[in-house]
C-alpha positions in Angstrom: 77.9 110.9 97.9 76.2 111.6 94.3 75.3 108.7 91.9 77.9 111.2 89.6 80.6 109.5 92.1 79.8 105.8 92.6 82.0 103.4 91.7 79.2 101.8 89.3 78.6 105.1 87.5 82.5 105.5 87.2 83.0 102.3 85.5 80.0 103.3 83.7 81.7 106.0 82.2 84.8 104.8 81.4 83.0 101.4 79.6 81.3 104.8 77.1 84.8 106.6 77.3 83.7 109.8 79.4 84.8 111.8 81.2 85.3 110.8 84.7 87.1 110.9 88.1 88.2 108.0 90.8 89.8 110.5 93.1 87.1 110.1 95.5 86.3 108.7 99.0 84.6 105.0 98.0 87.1 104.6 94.7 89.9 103.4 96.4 88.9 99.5 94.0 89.4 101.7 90.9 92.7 103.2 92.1 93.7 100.2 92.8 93.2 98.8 89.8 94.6 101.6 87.9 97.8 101.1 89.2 97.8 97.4 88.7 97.0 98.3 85.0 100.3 100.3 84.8 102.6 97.9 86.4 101.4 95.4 83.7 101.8 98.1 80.9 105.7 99.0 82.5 106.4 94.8 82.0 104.6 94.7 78.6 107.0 97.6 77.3 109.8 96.1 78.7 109.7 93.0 76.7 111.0 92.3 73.7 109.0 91.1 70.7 110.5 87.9 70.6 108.8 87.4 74.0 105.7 86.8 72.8 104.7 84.1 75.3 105.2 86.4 78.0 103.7 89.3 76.3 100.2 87.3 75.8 101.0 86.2 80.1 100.9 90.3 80.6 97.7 91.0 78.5 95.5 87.5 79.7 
């Protein structure tokens, strides 16, 4: 596999907001955490903000 493709140069690009793809054998952490990142963003828009205590639970 190419440095383009290694899970350091990914995060790499993504810290310098580039272009980049973790669709690759050996990324399977970053698609991980990609979905993890949307399951907190689907609870986060489901609360209210009145739920604030929650809200800063979801984003810590």
């Amino acid at each position: 596999m190419s440095e383009y493709f290694s899970e350091d140069e990914v995060r790499r690009r993504m810290a310098n907001r580039e272009l980049y793809s973790d669709a690759y054998p050996g990324l399977e952490g970053l698609e991980v955490e990609r979905d993890r990142a949307k399951l907190l963003a689907a609870r986060f828009n489901q609360t209210t903000p009145a739920e604030k205590d929650l809200r800063k639970h979801l984003l810590a």
